[in-house]
N, C-alpha and C positions, 0 to 999 in steps of 0.2 A: 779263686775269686779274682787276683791280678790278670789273670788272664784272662779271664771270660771278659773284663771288662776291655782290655787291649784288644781281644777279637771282636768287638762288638762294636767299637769305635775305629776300629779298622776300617769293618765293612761299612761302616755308615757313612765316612768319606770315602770309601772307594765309590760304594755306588751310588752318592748322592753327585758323583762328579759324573763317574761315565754315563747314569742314566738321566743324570739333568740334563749334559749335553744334547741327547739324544731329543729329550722334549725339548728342549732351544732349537735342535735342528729341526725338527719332524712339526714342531707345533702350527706355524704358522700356517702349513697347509693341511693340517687336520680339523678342518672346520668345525664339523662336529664334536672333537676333542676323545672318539671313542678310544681309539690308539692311545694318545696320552693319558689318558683314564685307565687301562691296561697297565701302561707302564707304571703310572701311582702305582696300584695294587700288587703288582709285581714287586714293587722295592720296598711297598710297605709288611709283605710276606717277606724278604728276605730280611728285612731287621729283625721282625719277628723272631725268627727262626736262629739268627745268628746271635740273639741273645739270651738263649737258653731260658729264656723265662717264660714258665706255663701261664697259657692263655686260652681260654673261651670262650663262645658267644656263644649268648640265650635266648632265645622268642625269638630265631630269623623267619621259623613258621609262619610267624603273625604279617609276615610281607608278603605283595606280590610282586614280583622282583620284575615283572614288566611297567613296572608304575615307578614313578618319581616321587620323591620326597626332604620335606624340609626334618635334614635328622637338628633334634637338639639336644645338645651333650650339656652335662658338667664337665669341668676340666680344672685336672688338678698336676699334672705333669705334661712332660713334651712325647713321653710316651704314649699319650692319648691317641696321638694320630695316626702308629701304626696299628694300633689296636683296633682303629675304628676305618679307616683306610685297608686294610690288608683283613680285617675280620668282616665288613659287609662286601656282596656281591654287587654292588651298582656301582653307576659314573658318579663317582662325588667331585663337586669340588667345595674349597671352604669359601668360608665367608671371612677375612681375617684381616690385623690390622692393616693398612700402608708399610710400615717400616721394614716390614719383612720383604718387601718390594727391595731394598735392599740390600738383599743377601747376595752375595756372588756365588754363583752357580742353582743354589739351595731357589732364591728369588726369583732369578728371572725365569728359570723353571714355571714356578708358578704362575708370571706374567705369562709366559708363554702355553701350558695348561689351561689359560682362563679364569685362574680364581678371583674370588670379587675382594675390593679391597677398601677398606674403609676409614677417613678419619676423623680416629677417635675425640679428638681434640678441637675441631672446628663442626659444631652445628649443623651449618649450612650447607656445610662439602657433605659432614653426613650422609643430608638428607641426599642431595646432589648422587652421590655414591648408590644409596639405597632406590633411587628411580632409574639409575643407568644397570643395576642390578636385575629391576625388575624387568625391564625391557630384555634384557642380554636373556633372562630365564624365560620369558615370551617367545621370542624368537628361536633361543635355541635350549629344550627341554633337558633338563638332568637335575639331580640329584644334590642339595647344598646340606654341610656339615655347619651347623653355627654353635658357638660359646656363648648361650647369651648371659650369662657373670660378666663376661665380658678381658677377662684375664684370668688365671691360673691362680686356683686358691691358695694362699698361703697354708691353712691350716686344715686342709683336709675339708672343711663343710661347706654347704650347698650354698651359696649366696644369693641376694638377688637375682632373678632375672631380666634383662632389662629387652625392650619390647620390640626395637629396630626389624629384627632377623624374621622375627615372627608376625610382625607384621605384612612381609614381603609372602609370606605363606598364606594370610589371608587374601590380599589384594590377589592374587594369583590363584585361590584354590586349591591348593597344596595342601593333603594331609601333612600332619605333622609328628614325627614318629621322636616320643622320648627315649632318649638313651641316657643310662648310668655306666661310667666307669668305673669299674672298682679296682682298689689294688694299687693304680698306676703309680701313686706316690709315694706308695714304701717301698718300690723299686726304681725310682729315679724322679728325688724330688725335684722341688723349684731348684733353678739355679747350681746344677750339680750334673756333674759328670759320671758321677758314682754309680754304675746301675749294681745294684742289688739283687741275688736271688729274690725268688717270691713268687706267686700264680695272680693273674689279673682275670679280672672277667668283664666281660662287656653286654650287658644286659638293654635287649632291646624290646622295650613297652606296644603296648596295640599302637595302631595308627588313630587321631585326632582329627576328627571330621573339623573343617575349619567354616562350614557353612553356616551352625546357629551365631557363629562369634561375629559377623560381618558386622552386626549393628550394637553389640553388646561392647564393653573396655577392656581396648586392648592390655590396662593394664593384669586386669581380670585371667583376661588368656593366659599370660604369662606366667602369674604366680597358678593356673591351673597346670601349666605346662611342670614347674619346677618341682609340684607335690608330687606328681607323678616321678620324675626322675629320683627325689627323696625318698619316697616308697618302695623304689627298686633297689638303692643303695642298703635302705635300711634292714629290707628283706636276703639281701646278699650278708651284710655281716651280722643277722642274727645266724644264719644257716654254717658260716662261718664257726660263732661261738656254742652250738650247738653239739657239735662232734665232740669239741676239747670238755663240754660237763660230763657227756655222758660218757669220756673215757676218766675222767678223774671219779664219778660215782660208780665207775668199774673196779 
């Protein structure tokens, strides 16, 4: 156990250093962002993989992987983002707050990636934030990962949604593809180092035509969005408790 966790935080500043450098160097003229897109998914498979924890995704069927979309997660660990970076096939990038802007290496990676960045705490910047988003996704087409809970559940259950993210899906036409994660935080809760054996799985919902919502409330959309994510959670751990009765009625 001490060690899988030594190797796994090993790797995770190894190559959040060498391959963040890489997007700091490579970014600025990778207009596009497809190369840095590549590299995401590259580092987010080697965490993956260097932490010994079983993982799979389900409904990728339900995509066409030459289409763009607004994925929307619950999120309940910092494991979410390999899971959901290193387990879909498309250019994502997130939607997340500002202060991560400030991570050294990890951050400006990001800046330099192109992820959108938002803050949480003024209004106005917000909205500010959410119109230079939408323009940036105008101009240059790809794939946005959002939290709309809006931070990391303390206690494992599906929170509000709130409507920023999803809104920028409408205004744009962008299906909307729910996703649940499961597992992530009984292998690496909030505010812990500790990864944990465990299996996670990342379940991903039909796509959400955003055309009848244009004139309908957004907040409407939103809690339509979170039932759907709720319903895939729910359906993961009954499938879960399932197996353990019918080996105890064995």
């Amino acid at each position: 156990m001490l060690f899988r966790r030594v190797f796994f935080l090993t790797n995770a500043i190894f190559w959040t250093v060498f391959l963040g450098i890489i997007v700091i160097v490579s970014g600025p003229a990778d207009f596009r962002g497809h190369f840095v897109g590549w590299i995401t998914r590259v580092y987010s498979k080697i965490l993956l993989a260097s932490s010994g924890v079983k993982h799979r995704v389900v409904g990728l069927d339900r995509l066409d992987r030459n289409s763009h979309y607004i994925f929307a997660s619950n999120h309940e660990s910092a494991f979410d983002i390999p899971l959901i970076f290193g387990g879909l096939p498309f250019h994502i990038v997130s939607m997340a707050k500002k202060e991560l802007k400030k991570i050294p290496i990890f951050g400006w990676a990001m800046v330099a990636a192109r992820h959108i960045f938002i803050n949480r705490y003024n209004r106005t910047k917000a909205r500010e934030s959410l119109e230079q988003a939408k323009a940036s996704l105008d101009h240059n087409p790809r794939s946005v990962i959002i939290f709309p809970e809006g931070t990391r559940s303390e206690d494992g259950e599906i929170h509000q949604f709130k409507q920023g993210g999803l809104a920028i899906a409408i205004d744009l036409g962008m299906d909307v593809v729910p996703l649940a994660v499961c597992g992530t935080r009984d292998v690496l809760a909030k505010r812990s180092f500790a990864l944990r054996s465990g299996e996670v799985e990342l379940r991903v919902g039909a796509p959400i035509s955003v055309v009848q919502w244009k004139e309908r409330p957004k907040k409407e959309f939103a809690e339509t969005v979170r039932e759907c994510v709720v319903a895939m959670k729910r359906d993961w751990a009954s499938e879960r408790v399932a197996p353990s009765l019918e080996a105890v009625a064995a």
